[in-house]
MOPAC internal coordinates of N, CA, C and O (Angstrom, degrees):
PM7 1SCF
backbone

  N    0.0000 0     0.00 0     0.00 0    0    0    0
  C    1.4604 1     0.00 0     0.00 0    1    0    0
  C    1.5270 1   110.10 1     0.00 0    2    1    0
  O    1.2310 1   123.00 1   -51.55 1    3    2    1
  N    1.6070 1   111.86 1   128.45 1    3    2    1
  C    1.7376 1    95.10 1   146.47 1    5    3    2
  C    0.8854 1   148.62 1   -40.45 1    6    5    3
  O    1.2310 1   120.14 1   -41.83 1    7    6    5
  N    0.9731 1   117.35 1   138.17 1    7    6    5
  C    1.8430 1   119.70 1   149.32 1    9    7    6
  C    1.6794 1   137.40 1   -88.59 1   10    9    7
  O    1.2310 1   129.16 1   -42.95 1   11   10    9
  N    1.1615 1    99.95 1   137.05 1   11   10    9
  C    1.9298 1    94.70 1  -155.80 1   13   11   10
  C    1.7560 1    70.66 1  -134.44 1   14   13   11
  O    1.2310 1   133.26 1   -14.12 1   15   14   13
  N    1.7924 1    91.98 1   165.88 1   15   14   13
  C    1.6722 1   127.63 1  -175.07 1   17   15   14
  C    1.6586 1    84.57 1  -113.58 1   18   17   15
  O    1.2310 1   120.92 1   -31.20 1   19   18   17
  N    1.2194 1   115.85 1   148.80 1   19   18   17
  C    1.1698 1   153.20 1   161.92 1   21   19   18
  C    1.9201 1   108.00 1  -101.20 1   22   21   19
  O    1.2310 1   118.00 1   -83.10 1   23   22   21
  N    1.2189 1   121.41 1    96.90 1   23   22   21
  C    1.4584 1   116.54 1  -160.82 1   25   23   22
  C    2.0037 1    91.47 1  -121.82 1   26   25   23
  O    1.2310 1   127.65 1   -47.69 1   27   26   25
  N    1.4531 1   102.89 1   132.31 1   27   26   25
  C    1.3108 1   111.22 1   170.81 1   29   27   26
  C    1.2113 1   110.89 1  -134.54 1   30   29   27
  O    1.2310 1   111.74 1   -45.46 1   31   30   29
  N    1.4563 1   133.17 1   134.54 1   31   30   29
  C    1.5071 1   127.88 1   164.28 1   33   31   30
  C    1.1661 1   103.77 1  -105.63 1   34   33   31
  O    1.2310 1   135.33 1   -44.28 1   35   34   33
  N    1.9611 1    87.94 1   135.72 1   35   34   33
  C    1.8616 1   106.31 1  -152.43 1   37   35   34
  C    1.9994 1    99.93 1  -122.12 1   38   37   35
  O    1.2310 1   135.00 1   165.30 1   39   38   37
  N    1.7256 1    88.58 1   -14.70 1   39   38   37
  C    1.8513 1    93.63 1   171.32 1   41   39   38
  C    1.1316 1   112.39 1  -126.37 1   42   41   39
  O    1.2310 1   123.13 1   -57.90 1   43   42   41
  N    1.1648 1   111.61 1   122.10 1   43   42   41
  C    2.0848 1   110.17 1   163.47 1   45   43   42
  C    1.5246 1   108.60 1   -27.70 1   46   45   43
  O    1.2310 1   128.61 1   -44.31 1   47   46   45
  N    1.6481 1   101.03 1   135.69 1   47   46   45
  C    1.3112 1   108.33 1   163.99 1   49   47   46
  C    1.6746 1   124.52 1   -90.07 1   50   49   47
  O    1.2310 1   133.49 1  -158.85 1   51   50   49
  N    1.2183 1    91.53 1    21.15 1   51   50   49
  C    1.7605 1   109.08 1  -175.38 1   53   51   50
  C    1.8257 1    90.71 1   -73.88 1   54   53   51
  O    1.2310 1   120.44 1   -45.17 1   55   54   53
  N    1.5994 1   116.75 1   134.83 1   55   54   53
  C    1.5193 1   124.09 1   155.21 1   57   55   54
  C    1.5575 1    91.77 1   100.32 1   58   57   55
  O    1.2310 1   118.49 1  -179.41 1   59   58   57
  N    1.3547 1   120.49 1     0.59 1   59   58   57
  C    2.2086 1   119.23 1  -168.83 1   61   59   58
  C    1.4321 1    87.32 1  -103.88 1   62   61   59
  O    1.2310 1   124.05 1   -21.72 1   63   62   61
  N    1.0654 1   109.84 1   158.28 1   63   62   61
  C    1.3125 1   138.34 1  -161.88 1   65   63   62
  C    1.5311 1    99.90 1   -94.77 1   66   65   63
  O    1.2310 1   120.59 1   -34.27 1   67   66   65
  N    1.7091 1   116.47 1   145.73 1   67   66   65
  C    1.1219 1   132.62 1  -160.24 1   69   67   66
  C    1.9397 1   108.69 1   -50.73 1   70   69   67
  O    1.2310 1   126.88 1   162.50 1   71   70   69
  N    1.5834 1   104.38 1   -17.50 1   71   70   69
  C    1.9362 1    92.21 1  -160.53 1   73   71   70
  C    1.7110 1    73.18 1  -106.16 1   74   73   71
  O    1.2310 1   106.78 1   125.62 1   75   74   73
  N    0.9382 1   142.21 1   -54.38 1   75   74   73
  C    1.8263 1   126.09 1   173.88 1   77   75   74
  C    1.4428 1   105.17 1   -30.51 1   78   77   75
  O    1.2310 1   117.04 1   120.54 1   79   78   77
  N    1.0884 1   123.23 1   -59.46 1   79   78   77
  C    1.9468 1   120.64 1  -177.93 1   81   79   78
  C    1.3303 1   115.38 1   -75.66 1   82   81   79
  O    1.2310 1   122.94 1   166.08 1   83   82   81
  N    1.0888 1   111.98 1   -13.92 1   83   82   81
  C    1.2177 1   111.87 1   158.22 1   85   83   82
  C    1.5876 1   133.53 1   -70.14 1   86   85   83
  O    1.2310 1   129.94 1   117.58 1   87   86   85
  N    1.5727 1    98.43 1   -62.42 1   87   86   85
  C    1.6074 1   127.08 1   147.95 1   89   87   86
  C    1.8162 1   118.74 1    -4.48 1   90   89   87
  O    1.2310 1   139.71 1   114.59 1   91   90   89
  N    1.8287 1    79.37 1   -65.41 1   91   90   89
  C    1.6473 1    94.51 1  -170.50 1   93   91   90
  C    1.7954 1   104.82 1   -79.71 1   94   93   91
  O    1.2310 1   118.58 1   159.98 1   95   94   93
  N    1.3804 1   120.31 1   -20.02 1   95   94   93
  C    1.2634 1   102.44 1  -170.73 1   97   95   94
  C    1.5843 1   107.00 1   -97.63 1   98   97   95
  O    1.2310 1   119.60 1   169.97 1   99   98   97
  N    1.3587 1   118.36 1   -10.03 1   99   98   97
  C    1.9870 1   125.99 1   145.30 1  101   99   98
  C    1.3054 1    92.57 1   -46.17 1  102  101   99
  O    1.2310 1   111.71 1   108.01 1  103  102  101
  N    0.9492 1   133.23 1   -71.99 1  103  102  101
  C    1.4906 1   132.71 1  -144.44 1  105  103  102
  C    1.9894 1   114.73 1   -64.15 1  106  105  103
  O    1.2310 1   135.70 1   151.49 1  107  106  105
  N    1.8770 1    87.22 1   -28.51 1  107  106  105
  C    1.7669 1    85.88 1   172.10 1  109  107  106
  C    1.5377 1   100.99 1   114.19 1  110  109  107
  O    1.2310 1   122.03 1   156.49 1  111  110  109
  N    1.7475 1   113.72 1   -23.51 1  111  110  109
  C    1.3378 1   121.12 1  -172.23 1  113  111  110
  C    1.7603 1   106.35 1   -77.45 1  114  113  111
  O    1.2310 1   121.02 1   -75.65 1  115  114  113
  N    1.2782 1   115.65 1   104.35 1  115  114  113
  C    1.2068 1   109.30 1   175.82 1  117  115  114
  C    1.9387 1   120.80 1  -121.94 1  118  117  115
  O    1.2310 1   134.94 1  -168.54 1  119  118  117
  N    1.1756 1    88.70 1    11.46 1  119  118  117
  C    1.6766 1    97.66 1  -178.33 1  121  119  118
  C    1.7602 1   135.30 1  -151.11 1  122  121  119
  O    1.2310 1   107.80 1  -112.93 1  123  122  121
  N    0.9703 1   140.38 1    67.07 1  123  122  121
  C    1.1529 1   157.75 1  -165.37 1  125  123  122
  C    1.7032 1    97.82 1    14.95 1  126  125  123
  O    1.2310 1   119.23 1   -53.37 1  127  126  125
  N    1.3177 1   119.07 1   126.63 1  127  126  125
  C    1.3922 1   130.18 1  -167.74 1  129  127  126
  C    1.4545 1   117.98 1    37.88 1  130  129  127
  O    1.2310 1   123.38 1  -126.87 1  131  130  129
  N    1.2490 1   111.12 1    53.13 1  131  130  129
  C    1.4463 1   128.30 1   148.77 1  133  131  130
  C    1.6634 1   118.95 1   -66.47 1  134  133  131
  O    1.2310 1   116.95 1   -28.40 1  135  134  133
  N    0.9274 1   123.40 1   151.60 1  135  134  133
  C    1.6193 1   125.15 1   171.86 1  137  135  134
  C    1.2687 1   106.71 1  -128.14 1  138  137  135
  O    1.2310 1   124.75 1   -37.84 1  139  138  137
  N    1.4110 1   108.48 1   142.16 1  139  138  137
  C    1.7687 1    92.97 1   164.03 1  141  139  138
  C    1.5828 1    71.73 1  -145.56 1  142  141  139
  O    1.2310 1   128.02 1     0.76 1  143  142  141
  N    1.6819 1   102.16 1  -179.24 1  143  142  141
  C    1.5576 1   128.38 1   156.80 1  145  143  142
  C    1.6795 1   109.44 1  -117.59 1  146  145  143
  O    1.2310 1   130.78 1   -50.37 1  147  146  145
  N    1.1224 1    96.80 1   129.63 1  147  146  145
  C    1.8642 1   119.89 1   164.00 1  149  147  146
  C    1.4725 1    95.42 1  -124.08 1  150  149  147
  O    1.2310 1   140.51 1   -32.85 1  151  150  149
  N    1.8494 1    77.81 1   147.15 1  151  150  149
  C    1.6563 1   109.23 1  -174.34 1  153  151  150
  C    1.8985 1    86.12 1   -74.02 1  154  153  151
  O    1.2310 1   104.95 1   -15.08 1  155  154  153
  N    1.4097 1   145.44 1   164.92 1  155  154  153
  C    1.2041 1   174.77 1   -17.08 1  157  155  154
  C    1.8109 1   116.56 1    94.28 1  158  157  155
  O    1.2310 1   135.45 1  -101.84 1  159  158  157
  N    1.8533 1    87.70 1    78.16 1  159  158  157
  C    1.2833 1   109.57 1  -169.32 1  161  159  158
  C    1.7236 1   111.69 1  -136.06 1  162  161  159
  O    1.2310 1   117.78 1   -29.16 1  163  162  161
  N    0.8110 1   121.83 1   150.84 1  163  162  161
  C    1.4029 1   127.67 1  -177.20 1  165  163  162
  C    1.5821 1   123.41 1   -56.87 1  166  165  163
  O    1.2310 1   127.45 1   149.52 1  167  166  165
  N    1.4335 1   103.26 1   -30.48 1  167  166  165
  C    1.4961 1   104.58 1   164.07 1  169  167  166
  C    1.7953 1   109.92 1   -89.43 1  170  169  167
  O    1.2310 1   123.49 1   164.86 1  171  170  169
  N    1.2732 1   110.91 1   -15.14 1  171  170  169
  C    1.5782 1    97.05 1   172.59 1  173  171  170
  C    1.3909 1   119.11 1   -86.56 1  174  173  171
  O    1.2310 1   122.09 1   161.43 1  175  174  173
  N    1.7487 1   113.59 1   -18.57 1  175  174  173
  C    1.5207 1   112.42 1   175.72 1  177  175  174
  C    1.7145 1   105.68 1   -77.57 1  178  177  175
  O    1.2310 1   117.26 1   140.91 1  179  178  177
  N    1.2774 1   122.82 1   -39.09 1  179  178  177
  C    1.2424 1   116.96 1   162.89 1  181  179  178
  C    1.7712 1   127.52 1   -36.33 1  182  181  179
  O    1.2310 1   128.71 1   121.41 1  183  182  181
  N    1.1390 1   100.83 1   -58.59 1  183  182  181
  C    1.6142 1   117.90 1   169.42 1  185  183  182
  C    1.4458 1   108.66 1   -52.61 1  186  185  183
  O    1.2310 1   107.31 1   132.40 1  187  186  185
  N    1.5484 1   141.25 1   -47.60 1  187  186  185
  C    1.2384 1   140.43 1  -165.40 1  189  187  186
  C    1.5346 1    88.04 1   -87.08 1  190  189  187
  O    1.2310 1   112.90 1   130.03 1  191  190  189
  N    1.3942 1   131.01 1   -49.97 1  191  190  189
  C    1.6000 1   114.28 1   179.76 1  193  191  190
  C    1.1129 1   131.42 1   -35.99 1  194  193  191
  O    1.2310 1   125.37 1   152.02 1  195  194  193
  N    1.5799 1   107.29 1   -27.98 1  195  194  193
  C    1.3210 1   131.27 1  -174.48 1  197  195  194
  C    1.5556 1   115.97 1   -53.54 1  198  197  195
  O    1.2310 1   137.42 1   105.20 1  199  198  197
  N    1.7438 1    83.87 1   -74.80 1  199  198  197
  C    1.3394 1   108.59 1   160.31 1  201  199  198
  C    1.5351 1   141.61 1   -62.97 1  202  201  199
  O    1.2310 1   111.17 1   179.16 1  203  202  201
  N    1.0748 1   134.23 1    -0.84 1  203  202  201
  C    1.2863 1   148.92 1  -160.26 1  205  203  202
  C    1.4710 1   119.69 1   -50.45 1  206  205  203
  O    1.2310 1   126.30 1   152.83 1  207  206  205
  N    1.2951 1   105.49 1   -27.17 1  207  206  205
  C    1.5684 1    95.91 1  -173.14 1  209  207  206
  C    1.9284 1   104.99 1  -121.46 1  210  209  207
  O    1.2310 1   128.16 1  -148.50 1  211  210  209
  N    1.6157 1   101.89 1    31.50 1  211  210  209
  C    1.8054 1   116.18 1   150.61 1  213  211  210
  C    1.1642 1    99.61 1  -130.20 1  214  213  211
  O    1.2310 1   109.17 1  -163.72 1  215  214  213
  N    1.7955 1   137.89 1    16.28 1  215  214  213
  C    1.4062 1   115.40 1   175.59 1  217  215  214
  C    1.9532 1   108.55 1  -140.32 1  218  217  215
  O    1.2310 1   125.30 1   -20.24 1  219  218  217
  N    1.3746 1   107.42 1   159.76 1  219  218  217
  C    1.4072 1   120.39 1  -165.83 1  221  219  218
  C    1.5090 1    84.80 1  -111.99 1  222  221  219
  O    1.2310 1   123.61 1   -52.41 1  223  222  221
  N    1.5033 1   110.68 1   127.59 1  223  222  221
  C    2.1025 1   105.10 1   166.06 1  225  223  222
  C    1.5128 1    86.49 1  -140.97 1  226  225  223
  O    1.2310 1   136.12 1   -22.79 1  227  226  225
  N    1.0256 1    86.40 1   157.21 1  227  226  225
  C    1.8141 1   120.00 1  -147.13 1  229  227  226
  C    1.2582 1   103.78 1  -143.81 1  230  229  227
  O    1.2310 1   115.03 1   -84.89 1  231  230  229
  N    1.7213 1   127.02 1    95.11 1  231  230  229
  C    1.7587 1   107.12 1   179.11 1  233  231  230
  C    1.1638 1   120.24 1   -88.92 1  234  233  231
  O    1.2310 1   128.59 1   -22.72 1  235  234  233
  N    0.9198 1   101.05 1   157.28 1  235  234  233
  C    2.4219 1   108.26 1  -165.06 1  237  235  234
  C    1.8069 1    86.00 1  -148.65 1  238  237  235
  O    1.2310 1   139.87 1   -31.02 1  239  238  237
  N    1.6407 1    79.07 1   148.98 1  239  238  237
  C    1.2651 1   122.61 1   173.85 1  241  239  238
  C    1.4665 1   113.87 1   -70.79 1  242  241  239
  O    1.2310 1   113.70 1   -66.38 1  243  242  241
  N    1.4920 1   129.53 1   113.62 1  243  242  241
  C    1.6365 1    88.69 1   165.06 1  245  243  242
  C    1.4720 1   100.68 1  -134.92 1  246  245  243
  O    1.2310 1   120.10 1   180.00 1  247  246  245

């Protein structure tokens, strides 16, 4: 089975710096408690590192 991220934005990206809003809008996250799922890849754990302290990841089975 895969592995997928469970990704939620849990803080406004209002006051983050241009490559954080950027970051988050690669990622698909464009609105305060959005969810999406990404597949669990080395360029997507990079991207959430980024972000870590506006996002909730959650790993699931799929």
């Amino acid at each position: 089975m895969a592995k997928a991220l469970k990704l939620t934005l849990v803080k406004s990206k209002i006051g983050s710096t241009k490559k954080v809003r950027a970051t988050l809008t690669g990622l698909g996250l464009t609105r305060t408690n959005k969810t999406i799922v990404r597949s669990d890849t080395p360029e997507i754990r990079g991207m959430v590192r980024k972000v870590q302290h506006l996002v909730r990841v959650e790993e699931i089975e799929c």
